[in-house]
C-alpha positions as CSV (number, residue, x, y, z in Angstrom):
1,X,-23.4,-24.1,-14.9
2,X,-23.5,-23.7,-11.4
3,X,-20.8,-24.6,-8.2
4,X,-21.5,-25.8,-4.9
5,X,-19.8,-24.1,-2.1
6,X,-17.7,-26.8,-0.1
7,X,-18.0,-29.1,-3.2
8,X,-15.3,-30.4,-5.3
9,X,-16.4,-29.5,-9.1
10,X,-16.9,-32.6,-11.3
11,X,-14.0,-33.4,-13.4
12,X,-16.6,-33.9,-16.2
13,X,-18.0,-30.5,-16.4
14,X,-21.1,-32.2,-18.5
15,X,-22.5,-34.1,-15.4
16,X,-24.4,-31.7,-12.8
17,X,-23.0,-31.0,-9.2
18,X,-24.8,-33.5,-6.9
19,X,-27.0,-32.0,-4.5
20,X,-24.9,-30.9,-0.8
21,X,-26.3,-31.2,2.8
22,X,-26.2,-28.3,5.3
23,X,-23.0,-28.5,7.4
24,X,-22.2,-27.0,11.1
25,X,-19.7,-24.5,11.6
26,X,-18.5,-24.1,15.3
27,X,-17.6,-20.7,16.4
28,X,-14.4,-20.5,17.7
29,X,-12.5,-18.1,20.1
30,X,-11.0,-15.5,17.5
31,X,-14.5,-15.2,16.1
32,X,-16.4,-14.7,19.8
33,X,-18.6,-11.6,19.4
34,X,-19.0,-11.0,15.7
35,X,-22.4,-10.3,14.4
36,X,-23.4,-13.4,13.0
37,X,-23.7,-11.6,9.1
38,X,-19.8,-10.8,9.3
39,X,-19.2,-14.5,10.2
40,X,-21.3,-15.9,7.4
41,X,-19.3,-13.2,5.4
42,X,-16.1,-14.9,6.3
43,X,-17.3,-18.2,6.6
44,X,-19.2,-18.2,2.6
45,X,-16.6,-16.7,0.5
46,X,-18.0,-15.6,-2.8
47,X,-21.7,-16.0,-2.1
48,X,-23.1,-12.1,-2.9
49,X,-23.7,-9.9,0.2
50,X,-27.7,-9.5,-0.8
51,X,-28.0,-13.5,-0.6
52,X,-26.4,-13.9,2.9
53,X,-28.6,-11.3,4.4
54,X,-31.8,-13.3,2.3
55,X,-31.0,-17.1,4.0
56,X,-30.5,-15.3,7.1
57,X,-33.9,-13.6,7.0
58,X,-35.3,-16.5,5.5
59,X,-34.2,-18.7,8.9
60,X,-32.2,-21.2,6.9
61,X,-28.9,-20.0,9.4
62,X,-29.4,-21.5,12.2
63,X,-27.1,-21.6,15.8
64,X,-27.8,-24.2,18.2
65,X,-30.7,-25.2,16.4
66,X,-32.3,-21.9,16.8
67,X,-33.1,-19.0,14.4
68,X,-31.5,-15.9,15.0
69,X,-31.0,-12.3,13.0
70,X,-28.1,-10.7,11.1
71,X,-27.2,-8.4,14.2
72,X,-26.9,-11.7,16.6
73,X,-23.9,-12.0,18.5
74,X,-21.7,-15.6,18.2
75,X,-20.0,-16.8,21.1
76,X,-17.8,-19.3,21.2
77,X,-18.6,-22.7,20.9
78,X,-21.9,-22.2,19.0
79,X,-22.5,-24.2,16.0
80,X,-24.3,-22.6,12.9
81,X,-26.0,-24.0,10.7
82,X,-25.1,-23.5,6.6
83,X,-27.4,-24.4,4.2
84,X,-26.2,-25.6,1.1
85,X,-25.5,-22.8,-1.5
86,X,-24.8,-22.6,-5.4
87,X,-23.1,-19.8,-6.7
88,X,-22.7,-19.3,-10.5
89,X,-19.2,-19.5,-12.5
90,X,-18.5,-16.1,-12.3
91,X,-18.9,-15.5,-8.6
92,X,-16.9,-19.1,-7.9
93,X,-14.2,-17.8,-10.2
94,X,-14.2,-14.2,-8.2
95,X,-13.5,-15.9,-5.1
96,X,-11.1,-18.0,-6.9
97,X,-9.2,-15.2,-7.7
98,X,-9.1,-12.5,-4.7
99,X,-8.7,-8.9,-4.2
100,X,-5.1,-7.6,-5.4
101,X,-3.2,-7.5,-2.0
102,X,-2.5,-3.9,-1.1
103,X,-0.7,-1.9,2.0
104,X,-2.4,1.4,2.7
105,X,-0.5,4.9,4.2
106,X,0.0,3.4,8.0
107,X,-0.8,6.5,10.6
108,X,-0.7,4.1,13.6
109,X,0.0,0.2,14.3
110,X,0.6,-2.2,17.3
111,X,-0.7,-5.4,18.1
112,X,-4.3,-4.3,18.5
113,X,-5.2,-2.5,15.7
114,X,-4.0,-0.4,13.0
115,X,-4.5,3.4,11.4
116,X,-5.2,3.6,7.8
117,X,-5.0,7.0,6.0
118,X,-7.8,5.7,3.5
119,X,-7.5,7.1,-0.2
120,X,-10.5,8.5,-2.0
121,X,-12.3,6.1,-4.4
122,X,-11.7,2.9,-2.5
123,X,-14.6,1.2,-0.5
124,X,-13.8,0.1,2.5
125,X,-15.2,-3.1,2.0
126,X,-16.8,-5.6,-1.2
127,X,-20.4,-5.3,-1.7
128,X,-22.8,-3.6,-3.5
129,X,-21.3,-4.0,-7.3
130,X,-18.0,-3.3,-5.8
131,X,-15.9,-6.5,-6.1
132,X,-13.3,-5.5,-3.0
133,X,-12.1,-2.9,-0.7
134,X,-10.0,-1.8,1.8
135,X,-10.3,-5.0,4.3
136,X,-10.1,-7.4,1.4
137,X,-6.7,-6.0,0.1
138,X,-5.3,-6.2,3.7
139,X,-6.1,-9.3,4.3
140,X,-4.0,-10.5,1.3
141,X,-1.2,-8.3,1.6
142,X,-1.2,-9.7,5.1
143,X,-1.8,-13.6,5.1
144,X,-0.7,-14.3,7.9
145,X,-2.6,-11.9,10.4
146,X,-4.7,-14.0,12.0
147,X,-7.7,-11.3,12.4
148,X,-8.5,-7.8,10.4
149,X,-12.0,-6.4,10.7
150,X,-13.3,-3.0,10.1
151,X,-13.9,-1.0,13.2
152,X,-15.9,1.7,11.5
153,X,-16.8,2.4,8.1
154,X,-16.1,5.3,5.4
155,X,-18.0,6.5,2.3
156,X,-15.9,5.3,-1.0
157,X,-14.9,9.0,-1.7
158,X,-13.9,9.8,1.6
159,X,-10.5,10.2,2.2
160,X,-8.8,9.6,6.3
161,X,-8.5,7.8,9.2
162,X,-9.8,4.6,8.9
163,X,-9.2,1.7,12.1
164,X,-8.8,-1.6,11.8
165,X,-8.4,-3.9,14.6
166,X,-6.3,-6.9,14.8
167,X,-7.8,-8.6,17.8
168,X,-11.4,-9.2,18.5
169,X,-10.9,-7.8,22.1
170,X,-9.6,-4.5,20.5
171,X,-12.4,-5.1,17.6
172,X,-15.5,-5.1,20.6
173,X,-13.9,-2.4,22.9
174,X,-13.7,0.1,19.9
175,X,-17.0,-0.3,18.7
176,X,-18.5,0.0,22.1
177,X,-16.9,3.4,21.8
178,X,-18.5,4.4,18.9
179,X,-21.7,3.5,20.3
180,X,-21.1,5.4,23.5
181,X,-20.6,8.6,21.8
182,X,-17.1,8.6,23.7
183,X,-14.6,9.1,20.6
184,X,-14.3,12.3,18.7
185,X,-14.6,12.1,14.7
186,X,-13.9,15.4,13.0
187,X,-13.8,15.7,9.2
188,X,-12.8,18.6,7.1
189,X,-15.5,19.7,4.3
190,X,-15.4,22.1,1.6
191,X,-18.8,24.0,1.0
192,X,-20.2,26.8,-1.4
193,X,-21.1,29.8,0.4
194,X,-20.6,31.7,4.3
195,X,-21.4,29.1,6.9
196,X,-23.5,31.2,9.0
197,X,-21.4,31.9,12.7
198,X,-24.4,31.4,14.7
199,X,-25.5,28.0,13.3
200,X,-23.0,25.1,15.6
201,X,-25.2,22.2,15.7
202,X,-27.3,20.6,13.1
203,X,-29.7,18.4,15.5
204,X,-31.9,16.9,12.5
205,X,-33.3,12.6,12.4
206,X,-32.4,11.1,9.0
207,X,-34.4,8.1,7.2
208,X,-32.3,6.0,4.7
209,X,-34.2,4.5,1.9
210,X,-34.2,3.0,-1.8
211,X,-34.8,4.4,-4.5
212,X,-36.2,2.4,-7.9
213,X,-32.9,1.5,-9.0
214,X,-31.9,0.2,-5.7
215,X,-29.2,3.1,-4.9
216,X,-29.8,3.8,-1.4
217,X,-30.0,7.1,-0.2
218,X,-30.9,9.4,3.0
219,X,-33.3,12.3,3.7
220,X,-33.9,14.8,6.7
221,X,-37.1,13.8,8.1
222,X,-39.2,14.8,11.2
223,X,-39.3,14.2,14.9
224,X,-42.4,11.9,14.6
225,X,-41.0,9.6,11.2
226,X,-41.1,6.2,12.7
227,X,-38.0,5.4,10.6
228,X,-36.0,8.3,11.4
229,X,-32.8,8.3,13.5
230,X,-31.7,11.3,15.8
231,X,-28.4,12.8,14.3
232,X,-26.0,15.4,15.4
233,X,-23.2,17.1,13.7
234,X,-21.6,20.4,15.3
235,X,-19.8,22.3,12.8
236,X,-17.1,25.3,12.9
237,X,-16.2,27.6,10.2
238,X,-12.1,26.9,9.8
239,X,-11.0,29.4,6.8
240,X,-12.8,31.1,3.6
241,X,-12.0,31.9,0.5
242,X,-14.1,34.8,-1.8
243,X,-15.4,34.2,-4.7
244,X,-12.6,33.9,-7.9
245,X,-12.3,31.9,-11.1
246,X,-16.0,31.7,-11.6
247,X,-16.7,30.4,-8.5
248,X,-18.5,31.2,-5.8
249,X,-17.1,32.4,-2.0
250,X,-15.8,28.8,-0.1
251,X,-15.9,27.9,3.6
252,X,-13.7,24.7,4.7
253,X,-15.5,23.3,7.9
254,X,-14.3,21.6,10.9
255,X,-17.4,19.1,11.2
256,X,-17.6,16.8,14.3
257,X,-20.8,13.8,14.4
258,X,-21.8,12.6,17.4
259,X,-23.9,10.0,15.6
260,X,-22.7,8.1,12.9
261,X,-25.3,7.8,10.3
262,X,-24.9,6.4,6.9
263,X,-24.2,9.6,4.8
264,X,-25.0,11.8,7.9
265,X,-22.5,15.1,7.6
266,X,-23.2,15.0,3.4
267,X,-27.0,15.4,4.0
268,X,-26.5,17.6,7.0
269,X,-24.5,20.1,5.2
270,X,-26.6,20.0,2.3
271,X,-30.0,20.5,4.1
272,X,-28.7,23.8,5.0
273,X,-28.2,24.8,1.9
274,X,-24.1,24.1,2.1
275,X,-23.8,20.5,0.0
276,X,-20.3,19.2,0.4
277,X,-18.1,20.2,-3.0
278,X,-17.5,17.3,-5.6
279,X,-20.5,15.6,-3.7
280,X,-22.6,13.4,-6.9
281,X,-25.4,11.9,-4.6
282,X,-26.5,15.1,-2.7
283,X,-24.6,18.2,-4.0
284,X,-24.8,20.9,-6.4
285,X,-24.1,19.6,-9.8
286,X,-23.3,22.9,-11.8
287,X,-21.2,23.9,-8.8
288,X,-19.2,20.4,-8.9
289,X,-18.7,20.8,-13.1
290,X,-16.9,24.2,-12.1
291,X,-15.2,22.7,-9.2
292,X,-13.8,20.4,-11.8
293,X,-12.5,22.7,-13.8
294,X,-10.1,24.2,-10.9
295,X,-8.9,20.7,-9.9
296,X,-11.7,19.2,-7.9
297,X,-11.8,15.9,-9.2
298,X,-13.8,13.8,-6.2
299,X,-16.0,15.1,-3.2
300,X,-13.7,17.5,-0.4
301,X,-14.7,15.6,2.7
302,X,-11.7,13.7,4.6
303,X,-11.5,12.1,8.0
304,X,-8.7,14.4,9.7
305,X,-9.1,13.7,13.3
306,X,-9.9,11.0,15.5
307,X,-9.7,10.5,18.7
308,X,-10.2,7.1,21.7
309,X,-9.1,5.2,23.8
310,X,-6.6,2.5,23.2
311,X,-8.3,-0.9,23.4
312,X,-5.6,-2.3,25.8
313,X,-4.1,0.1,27.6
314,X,-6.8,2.7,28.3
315,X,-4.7,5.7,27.3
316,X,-6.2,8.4,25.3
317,X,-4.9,7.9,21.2
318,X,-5.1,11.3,19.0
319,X,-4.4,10.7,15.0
320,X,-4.5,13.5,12.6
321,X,-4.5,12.8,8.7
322,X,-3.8,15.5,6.7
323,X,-5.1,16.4,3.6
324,X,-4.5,14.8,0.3
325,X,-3.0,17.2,-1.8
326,X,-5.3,17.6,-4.3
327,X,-7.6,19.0,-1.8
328,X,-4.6,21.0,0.0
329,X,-4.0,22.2,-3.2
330,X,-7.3,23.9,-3.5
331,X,-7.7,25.5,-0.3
332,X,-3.7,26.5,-0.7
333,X,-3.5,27.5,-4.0
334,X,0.1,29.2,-4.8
């Protein structure tokens, strides 16, 4: 059986949901700026990510009576247009019953935004067979906060810093950051093998693609790939470790992007022959199965530093997270 969004189900589940007309949602202040696919996000709880993108692209969202893309900009005011929507049982009973609220390790909060020290193993955000994340949890353990959006984004098994603004002005100024190439992002990663001293900057375009099964993945491409993207990571050796317990010498690595590419320092690293430890998508498998054995039980790459300007006041912001200690462990064994 399937469930109208906006709908009331029938009290007699035997007699199909009549048929629903689009409606018009106006944007309002709070939600000024937002790419219009966040908004719909927000706006159509439980409808899957992959469908939102598809009535976008198939021009049944409209604002103002016009079509528009997923990366277009609401302002305040404008009225969008929702088509109606069915969602099966399952996905109606999902958003029925939402993520499990959850506070994360707080490294820095005011008004404007907040510092999470992100665990390994917990996605950011729901999509892509994961039912929740980070921003989901929030939101519930904090009902009342009238705004939480994601300022950047993390892989699942990256451990760190992770913002989170609670204002849309602190939200755009942020990001505009990022874009600019104005904030500094440094990560710590553990990798098989001497880094060689010379070797600072890895100036290499990357090309994301799908493979069969739909998993998406990135590559190192050339200067002429239509579909590459310019990316640049700087890197410097922080401590080493010879080879012991059957495994080979270790470099930890103080790695800085000044892009931020989906998957960018993992496929970096790994293109020069120095894939990541613990890494399943583009590292050395036998090396990871040893790793495991000594303690190593997800991939060593953690957001440690990050530095910007505060959204409000202009003054410069510097948060460190430290290691977990499963991966402090490892690089300071006893």
């Amino acid at each position: 059986m399937k469930r109208i969004i906006g709908a009331k189900p029938p009290s007699d589940r035997s007699v199909p949901a009549s048929p629903v007309a689009a409606r018009l949602v106006q944007v309002d202040g709070a939600s000024a700026g937002q790419r219009l696919d966040n908004f719909l996000l927000r706006q159509l709880k439980g409808v899957p990510k992959t469908h939102v993108y598809r009535i976008i692209r198939s021009g049944q969202v409209r604002i103002n009576k016009g079509r528009a893309h997923a990366d277009t900009r609401v302002q305040a005011g404008d009225m969008v247009r929702l088509p109606p929507l069915r969602i099966s049982d399952a996905v109606a009973q999902k958003a029925e019953h939402p993520a499990p609220a959850r506070e994360f390790p707080i490294l820095w909060e005011d008004e404007h935004l907040i510092a999470i020290d992100k665990p390994a193993g917990v996605a950011v955000h729901g999509g892509s067979g994961v039912s929740f994340g980070v921003i989901e949890q929030l939101r519930q353990a904090r009902p009342d906060a009238p705004f939480l959006e994601l300022v950047h984004r993390l892989d699942r098994e990256t451990s760190g810093i992770l913002l989170v603004a609670k204002k849309r002005s602190a939200l755009t100024h942020l990001q505009a950051q990022l874009r600019a190439r104005t904030t500094g992002k440094t990560y710590l990663a553990l990798v098989a093998g001497a880094w060689p001293a010379h070797q600072r900057v890895i100036d290499l375009p990357l090309h994301k693609y799908l493979q069969a099964d739909g998993e998406r993945r990135v590559r190192v491409t050339t200067a002429d790939d239509p579909h590459g993207m310019r990316s640049i990571t700087l890197v410097r050796p922080r401590g080493s470790w010879p080879a012991r317990a059957g495994l080979p010498a270790l470099q930890l690595l103080e790695v800085t992007i000044k892009t931020g590419r989906t998957h960018q320092i993992r496929v970096h690293l790994a293109s020069q022959g120095h894939a990541i430890a613990g890494d399943d998508k583009y590292g050395d498998f036998e090396l990871n199965k040893r790793m495991q054995k000594q303690g190593l039980k997800r991939m060593f790459l953690h957001a440690w530093r990050l530095q910007f300007k505060h959204p409000a006041s202009g003054e410069p912001v510097a948060l460190h997270a430290e290691l977990a200690p499963e991966l402090a462990d490892l690089v300071n064994p006893p």
